[in-house]
N, C-alpha and C positions, 0 to 999 in steps of 0.2 A: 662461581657463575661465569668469571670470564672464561674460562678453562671449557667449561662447555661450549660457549657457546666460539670460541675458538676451535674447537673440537667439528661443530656443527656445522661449520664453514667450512671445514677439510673438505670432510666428508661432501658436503657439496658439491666442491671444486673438482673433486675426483671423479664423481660423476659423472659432472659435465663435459668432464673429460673423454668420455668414454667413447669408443669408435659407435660408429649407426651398426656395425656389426657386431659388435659383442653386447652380451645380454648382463648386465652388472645385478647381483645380489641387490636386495631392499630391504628395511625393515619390516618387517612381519610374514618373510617369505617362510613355508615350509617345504625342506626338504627331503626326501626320501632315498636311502643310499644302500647296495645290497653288495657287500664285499665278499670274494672267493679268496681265501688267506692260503698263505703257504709257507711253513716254517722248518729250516733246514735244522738241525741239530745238530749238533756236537762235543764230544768230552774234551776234558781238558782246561774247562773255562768257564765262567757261568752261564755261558749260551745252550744252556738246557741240557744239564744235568743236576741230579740230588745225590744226596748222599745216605750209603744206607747201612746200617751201623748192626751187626749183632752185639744185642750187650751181655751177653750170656757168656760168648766167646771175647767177649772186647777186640771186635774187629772189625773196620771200615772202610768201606769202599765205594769208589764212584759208580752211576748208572745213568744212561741214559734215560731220557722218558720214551725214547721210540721212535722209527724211522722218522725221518720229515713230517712234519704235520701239516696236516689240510682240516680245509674249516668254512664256516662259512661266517658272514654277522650279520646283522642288519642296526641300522643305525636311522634315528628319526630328527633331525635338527631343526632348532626354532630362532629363528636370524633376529637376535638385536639392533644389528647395523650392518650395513653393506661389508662392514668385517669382520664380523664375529657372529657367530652361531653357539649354541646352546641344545645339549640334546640328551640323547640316549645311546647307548650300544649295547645290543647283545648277539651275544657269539656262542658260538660251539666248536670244539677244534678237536681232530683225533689224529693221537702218535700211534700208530699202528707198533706192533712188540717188534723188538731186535735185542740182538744180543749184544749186551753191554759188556766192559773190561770188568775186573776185579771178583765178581761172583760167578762171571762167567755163564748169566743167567738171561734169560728173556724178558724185559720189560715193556708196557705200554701205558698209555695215561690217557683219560679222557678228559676235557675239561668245558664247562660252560662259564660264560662269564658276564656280569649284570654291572654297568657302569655307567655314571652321567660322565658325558664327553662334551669335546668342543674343537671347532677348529676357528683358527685365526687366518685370514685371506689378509695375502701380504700388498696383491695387487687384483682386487674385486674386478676391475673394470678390465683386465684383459678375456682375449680369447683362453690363453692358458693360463689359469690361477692357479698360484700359488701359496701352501696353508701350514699353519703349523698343525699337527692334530695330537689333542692327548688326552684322556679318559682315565680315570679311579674309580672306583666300587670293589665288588666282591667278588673271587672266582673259586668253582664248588669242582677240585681236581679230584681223581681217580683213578691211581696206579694200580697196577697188576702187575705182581713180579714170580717170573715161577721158581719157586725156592721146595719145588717139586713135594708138594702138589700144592698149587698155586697162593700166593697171599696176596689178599686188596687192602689199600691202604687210601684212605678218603680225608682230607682237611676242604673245611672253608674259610680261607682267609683275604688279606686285604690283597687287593689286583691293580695295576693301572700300566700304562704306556704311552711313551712318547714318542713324536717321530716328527717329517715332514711327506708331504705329499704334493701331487697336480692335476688337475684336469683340466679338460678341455669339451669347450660348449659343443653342442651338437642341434641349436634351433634352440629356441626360449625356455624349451622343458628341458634338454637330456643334452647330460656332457657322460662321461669314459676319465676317470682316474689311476693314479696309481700310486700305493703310499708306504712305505719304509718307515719300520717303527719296532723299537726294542720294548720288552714286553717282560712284566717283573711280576709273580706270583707267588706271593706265601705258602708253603706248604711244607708241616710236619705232622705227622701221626705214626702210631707204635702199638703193638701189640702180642702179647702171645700168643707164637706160630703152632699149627701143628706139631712142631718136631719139639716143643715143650720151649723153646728158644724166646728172648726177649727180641723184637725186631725191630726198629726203627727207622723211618725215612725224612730226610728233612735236610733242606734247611729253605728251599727255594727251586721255585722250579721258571726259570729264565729263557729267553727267546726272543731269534732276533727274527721278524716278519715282513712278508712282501704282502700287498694286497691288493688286486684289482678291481674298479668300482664302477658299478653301474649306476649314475645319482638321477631321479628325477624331482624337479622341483615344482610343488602344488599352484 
């Protein structure tokens, strides 16, 4: 009880603190966020590549998921206190195909992704806040790799991301964000190919992302 109500008194204070110019988060605010993502890739590391294995041949090699990825999400949050929020994200993101090392083949990945998220405002009451943001749920990926003539390979597994982000108010409805966040997706599935071969891709399909954010608050 004193914890709360310790707690309750911050929160107050911080408020009160707050310039006549900046518009501070409330309890029961809802807001509405629609982000343009962009995701660079690269081998080498787990910043988005899988691994794709013939077992037929016993032989392994890295691929990317595809050039850069662009995406878009939308995210619907429900503010417990002027510091936390509570919400939704869903996303859609696509790696357009390039040719990866090792198979020397073309790949691309499509991916949606359905997660409860949250962000943490480190400092509610400025012009520029600052937030931690990070989300779990499930992401339904879909590789295509051309292993002439084409093979798709589909998992739905566990999905989340963590990062930091900032925006800035723009009048009591609408700020402009921008938020930096590493991005971790389960994905393995396997099957026989055309060419009679055992195929496999897996182990995780990783990514590090920028995101620009248009937020309005109801």
């Amino acid at each position: 009880m004193l914890f709360k109500k310790s707690w309750g008194l911050l929160l107050g204070v911080m408020c009160v603190m707050c310039g006549t110019n900046t518009q501070a988060y409330e309890t029961k605010d809802v807001m509405v966020s629609i982000g343009a993502i962009t995701s660079p890739v690269e081998l080498g590391s787990d910043w988005g590549e899988v691994n794709v294995e013939d077992r037929t041949l016993g032989i392994t090699h890295d691929a990317k998921l595809g050039e850069p990825g662009v995406g878009l999400d939308l995210q619907v949050f429900y503010f417990l206190n002027p510091h936390i929020a509570v919400g939704v994200d869903l996303s859609h993101q696509l790696f357009v195909e390039e040719r990866s090392s090792g198979w020397y083949v073309d790949g691309g990945t499509r991916q949606q992704r359905y997660l409860l998220a949250s962000r943490i405002f480190i400092n509610p009451c400025d012009k520029y806040k600052v937030y931690l943001a990070m989300g779990a749920g499930v992401s339904r990926t879909k590789m295509t790799i051309e292993f002439d003539p084409h093979e798709r390979f589909t998992d739905t597994g566990f999905s989340y991301y963590g990062g930091i982000g900032v925006e800035r108010e723009y009048g009591p409805h609408w700020s402009l964000g921008f938020e930096a966040r590493y991005s971790g997706n389960k994905f393995d599935d396997g099957h026989v190919g055309s060419g009679g071969h055992y195929m496999r891709v897996y182990q995780k399909a990783n990514f590090l992302s920028s995101v620009l954010r248009v937020n309005y608050k109801i």
